[in-house]
C-alpha positions in Angstrom: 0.4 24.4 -5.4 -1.1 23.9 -1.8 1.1 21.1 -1.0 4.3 23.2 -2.3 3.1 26.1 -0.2 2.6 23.4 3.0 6.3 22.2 2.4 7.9 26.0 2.5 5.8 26.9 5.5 6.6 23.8 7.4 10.7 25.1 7.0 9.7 28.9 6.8 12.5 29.3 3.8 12.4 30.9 0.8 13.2 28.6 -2.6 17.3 29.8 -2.4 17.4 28.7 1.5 15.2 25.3 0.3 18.1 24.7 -1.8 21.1 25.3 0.3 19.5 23.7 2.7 19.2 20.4 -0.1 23.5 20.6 -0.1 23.7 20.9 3.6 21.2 17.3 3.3 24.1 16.1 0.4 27.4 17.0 2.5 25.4 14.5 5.5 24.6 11.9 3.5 27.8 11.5 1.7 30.2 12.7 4.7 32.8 15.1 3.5 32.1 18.9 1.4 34.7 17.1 -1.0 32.3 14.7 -1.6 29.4 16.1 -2.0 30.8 19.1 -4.2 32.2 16.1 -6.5 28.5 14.7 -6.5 27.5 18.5 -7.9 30.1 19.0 -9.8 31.5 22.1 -8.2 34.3 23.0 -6.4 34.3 22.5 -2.2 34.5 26.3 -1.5 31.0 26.6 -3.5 29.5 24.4 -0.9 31.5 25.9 2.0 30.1 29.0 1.0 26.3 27.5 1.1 26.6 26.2 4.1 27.9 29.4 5.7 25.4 31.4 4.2 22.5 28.1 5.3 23.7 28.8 8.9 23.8 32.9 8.4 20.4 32.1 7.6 18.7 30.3 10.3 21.0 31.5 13.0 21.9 28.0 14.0 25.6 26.2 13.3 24.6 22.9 11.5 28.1 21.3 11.0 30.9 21.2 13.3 34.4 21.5 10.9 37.9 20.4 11.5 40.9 20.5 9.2 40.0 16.9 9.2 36.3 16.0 8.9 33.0 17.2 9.7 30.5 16.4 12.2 26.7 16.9 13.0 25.8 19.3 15.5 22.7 18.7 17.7 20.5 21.0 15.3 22.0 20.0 12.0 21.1 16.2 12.9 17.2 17.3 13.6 17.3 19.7 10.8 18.7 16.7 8.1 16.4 14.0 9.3 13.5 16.8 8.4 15.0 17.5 5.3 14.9 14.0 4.7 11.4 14.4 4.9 10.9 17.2 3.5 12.7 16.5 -0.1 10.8 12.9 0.0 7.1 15.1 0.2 8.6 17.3 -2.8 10.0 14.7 -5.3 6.5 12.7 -4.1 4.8 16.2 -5.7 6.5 16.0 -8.2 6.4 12.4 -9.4 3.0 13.0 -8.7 1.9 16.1 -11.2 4.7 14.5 -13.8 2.5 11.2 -13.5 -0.6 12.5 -14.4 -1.9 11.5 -17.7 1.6 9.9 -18.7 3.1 6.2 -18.8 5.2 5.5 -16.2 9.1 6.5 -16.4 11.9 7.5 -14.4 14.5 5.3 -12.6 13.7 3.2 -10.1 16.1 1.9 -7.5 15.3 -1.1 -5.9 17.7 -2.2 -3.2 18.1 -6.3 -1.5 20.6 -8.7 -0.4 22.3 -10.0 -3.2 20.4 -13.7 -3.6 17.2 -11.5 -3.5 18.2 -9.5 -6.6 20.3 -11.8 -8.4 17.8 -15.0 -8.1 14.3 -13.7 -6.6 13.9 -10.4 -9.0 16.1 -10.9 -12.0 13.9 -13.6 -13.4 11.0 -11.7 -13.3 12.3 -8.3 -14.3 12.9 -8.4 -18.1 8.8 -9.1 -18.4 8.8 -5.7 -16.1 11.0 -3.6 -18.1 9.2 -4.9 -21.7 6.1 -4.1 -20.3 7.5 -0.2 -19.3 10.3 0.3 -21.3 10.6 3.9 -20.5 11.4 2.9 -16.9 15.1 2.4 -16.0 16.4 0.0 -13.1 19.3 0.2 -10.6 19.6 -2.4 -8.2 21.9 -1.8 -4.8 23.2 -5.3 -3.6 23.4 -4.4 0.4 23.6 -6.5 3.8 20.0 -7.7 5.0 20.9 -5.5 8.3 21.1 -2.0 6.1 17.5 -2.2 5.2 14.9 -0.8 4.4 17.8 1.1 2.7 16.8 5.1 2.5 18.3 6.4 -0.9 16.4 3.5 -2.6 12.6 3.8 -3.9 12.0 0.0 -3.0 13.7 -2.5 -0.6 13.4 -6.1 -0.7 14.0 -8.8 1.5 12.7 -10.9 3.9 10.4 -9.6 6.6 12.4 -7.0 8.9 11.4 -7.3 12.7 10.6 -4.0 14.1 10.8 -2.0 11.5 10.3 1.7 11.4 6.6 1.6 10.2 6.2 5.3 10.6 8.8 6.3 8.0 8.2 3.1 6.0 5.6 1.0 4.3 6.0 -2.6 4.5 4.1 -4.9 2.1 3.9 -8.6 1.9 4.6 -10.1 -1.6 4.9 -14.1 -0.8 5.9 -16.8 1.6 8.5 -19.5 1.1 10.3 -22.2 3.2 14.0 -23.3 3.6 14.2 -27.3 2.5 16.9 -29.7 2.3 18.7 -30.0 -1.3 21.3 -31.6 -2.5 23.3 -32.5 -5.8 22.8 -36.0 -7.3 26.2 -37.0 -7.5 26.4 -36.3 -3.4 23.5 -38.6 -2.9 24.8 -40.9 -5.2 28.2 -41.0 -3.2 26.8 -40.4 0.6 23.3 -42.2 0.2 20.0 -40.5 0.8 19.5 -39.3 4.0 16.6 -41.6 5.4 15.2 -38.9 8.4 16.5 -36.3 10.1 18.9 -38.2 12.5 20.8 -39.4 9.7 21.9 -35.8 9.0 24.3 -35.9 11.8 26.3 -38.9 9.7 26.3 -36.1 6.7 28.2 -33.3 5.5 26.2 -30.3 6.0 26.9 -26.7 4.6 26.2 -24.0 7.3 24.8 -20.6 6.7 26.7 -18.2 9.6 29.8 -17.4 10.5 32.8 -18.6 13.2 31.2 -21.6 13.7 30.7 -25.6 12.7 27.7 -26.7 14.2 24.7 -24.8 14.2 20.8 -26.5 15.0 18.1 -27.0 11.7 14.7 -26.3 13.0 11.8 -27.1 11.0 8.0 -26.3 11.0 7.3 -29.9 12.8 9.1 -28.9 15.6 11.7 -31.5 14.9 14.9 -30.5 15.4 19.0 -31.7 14.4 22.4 -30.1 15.1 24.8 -30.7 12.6 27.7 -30.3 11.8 30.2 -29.1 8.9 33.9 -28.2 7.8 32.7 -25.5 5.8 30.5 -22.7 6.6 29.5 -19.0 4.9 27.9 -16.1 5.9 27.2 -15.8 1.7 24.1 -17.7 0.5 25.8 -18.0 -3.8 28.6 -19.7 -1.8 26.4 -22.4 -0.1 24.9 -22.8 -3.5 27.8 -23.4 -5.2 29.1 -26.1 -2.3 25.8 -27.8 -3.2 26.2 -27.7 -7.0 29.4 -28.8 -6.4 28.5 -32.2 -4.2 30.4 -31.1 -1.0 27.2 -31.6 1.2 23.6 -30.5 1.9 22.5 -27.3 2.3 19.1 -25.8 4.0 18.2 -23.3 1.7 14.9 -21.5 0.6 13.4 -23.4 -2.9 12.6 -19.6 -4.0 16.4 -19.1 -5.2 17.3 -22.1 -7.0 14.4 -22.5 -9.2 16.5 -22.7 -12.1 19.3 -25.7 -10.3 16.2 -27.6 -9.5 14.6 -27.2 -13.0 17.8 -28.7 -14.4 18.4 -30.9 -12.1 21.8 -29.8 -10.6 20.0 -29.8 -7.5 17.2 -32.0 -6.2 15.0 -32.0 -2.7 16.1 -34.0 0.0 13.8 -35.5 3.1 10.7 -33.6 2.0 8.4 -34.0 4.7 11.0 -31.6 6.6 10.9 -27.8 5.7 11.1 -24.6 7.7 8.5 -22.7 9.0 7.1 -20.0 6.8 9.2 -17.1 5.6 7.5 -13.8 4.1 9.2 -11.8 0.9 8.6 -8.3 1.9 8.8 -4.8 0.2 10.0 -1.5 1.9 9.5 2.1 0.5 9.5 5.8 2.3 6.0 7.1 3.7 5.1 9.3 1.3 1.5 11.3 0.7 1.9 9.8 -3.0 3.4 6.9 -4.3 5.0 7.5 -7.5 3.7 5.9 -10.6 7.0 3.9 -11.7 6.7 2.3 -8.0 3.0 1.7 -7.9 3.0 -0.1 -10.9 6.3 -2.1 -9.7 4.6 -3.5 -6.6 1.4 -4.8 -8.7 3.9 -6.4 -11.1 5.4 -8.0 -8.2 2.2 -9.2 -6.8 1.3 -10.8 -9.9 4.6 -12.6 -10.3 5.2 -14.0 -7.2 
C-alpha cells in the first residue's frame, strides 16, 4: 500500500484523474481519439469527454485538436512520458503482489528483429513455454533501430550503442561472430575460396542497401572489399541466396544452426571470422521485475 500511496502523491490525483489520465497516455501512444476509443471499445466522444474533463482537472491543455489530427502540447509531452513511468511502477506493483506465492503467468511480449525471433529464440522457446505453461508469448518482429521497443516487456537484439540506461536495463546473454558460409553445390561450381583475396574473384551476397561493394572486416584485422549483383537490407533473404548457391554470405553462425546441421550450408575460410558480437536483452527500469520476466532471462542464460 506504501508504494500505491507514493505513486498518487508523486501525480497528486485521485484514482478517477489516475485513470483519465491512463486514456490521455492511450490517445498518445496510438495517435488519434478514434484509435484509442477503438482500443477501449468506446465511442470517441467518451474519450473526448475524458480528456476535457483530464485538462478541467489540472488546469493545463494537454492535446492541441484540429478537425484533422491531434498534437502534443508542451505539458501533455512531459505529463505522457511521466505517465509512462508512472503506469510501468503500477503494473510493476502489481505483477509484484500477483507474484507472490504463485507460478509465473501472464503474457509476455518480447520484441526483436525478425532473424532474432524467428532463428535465435524460436528454437529455444517451446522448452520455455513446457516448462511455464501458464505463460503466454507475443513476439513483435520490428527494425533493429526501434529498440529497445517500449510497449514490449523484453527486447532482444544485438548490443545497442548508447542506449538509454536510465529508463532501461541491458543484459548480456551471449557472444557470437559473423563467418563465411556457403552452399555445397556453389563450392562445388566456384571452387573453395583459398584466402581472403580470392573473395574478390567470388560472388558475394551483401547485407545493406543501394550499394554493390561493401568492405568484410574481420577480428585479424584483415580486410577485403567485394563485390555483388545482389544485395539486401533482409538477413532471411541473404540466407536464402546462400541456400540457394548464388554466392557467399558473411553471416553470424548463431542463425543458421539448423542449414549447417543439415548441411545446406557449410563454413568457408575458417580462420577468418568477425570480431565478437554480444546478444543483448532490454526491459523498462522498474522497482520490480515481474516474475514471468525474471524467470525468462534465467531461461535465456541457461540456453544460450
Amino acid at each position: 500500500m506504501g508504494k500505491l500511496l507514493s505513486i498518487y502523491s508523486q501525480i497528486g490525483m485521485n484514482v478517477d484523474i489516475f485513470d483519465r489520465a491512463l486514456i490521455f497516455k492511450l490517445v498518445v501512444e496510438q495517435g488519434t481519439m478514434a484509435a484509442a476509443a477503438r482500443v477501449m471499445n468506446v465511442s470517441p466522444s467518451v474519450i473526448s469527454k475524458r480528456i476535457a474533463e483530464l485538462e478541467s482537472s489540472i488546469g493545463v491543455q494537454l492535446l492541441r485538436r484540429t478537425t484533422r489530427r491531434i498534437s502534443v502540447t508542451e505539458a501533455g509531452d512531459n505529463f505522457y512520458h511521466r505517465m509512462r513511468f508512472l503506469q510501468g511502477q503500477w503494473q510493476s506493483l502489481l505483477d509484484e503482489t500477483e507474484s507472490l506465492g504463485q507460478t509465473p503467468r501472464g503474457r509476455l511480449t518480447i520484441a526483436g528483429p525478425l532473424p532474432v525471433l524467428s532463428r535465435v529464440l524460436m528454437p529455444v522457446l517451446s522448452g520455455f513455454t513446457s516448462r511455464y505453461p501458464e505463460i503466454e508469448i507475443e513476439l513483435q518482429s520490428t527494425d533493429f533501430g526501434n529498440l529497445p521497443l517500449d510497449s514490449a516487456d523484453l527486447s532482444l537484439s544485438r548490443r545497442i550503442p548508447d542506449f538509454d540506461s536510465g529508463a532501461f536495463v541491458g543484459l548480456s546473454l551471449c557472444r557470437y561472430h559473423n563467418q563465411l558460409f556457403a552452399s555445397p553445390e556453389y563450392l562445388k561450381e566456384q571452387g573453395v575460396p583459398e584466402s581472403l583475396s580470392n573473395l574478390t574473384k567470388h560472388k558475394c551476397l551483401l547485407y545493406g542497401g543501394n550499394k554493390n561493394q561493401t568492405l568484410w572486416l574481420f577480428n585479424d584485422q584483415e580486410t577485403v572489399t567485394v563485390s555483388s549483383k545482389m544485395v539486401s537490407n533482409n538477413t532471411e533473404i541473404i540466407i536464402s541466396g546462400a541456400l540457394k548457391g548464388l554466392g557467399i554470405a558473411y553471416i553470424p553462425e548463431l542463425i543458421i544452426a539448423d542449414e549447417l546441421d543439415r548441411g545446406d550450408l557449410v563454413p568457408v575460410l575458417t580462420d577468418h571470422t568477425s570480431d565478437p558480437f554480444e546478444m543483448w536483452a532490454y526491459y523498462q527500469q522498474l522497482d520490480y521485475v515481474p516474475l514471468k520476466l525474471r524467470v525468462f532471462l534465467d531461461y535465456l542464460k541457461i540456453c544460450w
